[in-house]
C-alpha positions in Angstrom: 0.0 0.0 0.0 3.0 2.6 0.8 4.8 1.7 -2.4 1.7 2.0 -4.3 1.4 6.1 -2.7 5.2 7.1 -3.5 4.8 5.6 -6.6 1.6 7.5 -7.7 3.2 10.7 -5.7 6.0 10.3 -7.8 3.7 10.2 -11.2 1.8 12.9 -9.9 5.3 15.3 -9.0 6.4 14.4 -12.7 3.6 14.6 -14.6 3.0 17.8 -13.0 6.0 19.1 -13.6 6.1 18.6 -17.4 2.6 20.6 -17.2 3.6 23.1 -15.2 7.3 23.8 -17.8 4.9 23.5 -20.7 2.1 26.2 -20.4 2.7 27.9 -17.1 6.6 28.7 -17.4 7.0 32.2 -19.7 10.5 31.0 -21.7 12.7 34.2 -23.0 13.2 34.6 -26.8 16.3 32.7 -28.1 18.0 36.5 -29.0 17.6 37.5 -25.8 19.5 34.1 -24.5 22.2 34.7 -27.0 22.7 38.8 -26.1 22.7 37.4 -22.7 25.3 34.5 -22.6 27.4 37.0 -24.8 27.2 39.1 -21.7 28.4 36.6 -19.5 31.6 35.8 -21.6 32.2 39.3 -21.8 32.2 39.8 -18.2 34.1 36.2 -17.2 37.3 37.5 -19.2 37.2 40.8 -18.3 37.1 39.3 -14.6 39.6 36.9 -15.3 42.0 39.7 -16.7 41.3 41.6 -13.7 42.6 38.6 -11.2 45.1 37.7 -13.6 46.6 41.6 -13.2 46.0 41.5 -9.4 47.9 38.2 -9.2 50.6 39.5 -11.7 51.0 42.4 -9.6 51.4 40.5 -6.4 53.8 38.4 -7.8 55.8 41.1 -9.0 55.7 42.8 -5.2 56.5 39.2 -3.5 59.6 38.7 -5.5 60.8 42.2 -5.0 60.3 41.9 -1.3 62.1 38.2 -1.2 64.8 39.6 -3.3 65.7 42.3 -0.4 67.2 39.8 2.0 
């Protein structure tokens, strides 16, 4: 008798889900999507350039310093 209830709650969650992805979930237009990822890259090299400056920078200043004594 429990199996028999997880398994129907289990139909019910999925087949419920699919529904609710289908007509209740408002999906963006495919441009948009691609203007967006674009955005993303964009922004995750100039980020990475940024670290990659910082840790340049701090290498730079680390050697200097060991190279005093």
């Amino acid at each position: 008798m429990l199996q028999n209830r997880i398994t129907m709650n289990i139909k019910n969650f999925v087949v419920e889900s699919i529904d609710e992805m289908k007509n209740k979930v408002t999906w963006p237009p495919y441009s948009f999507l691609q203007n967006s990822a674009v955005l993303v890259i964009v922004a995750s090299l100039v980020f990475a350039l940024v670290i990659g400056l910082i840790d340049l920078g701090f290498e730079n200043l680390m050697t200097w310093f060991y190279d005093l004594f």
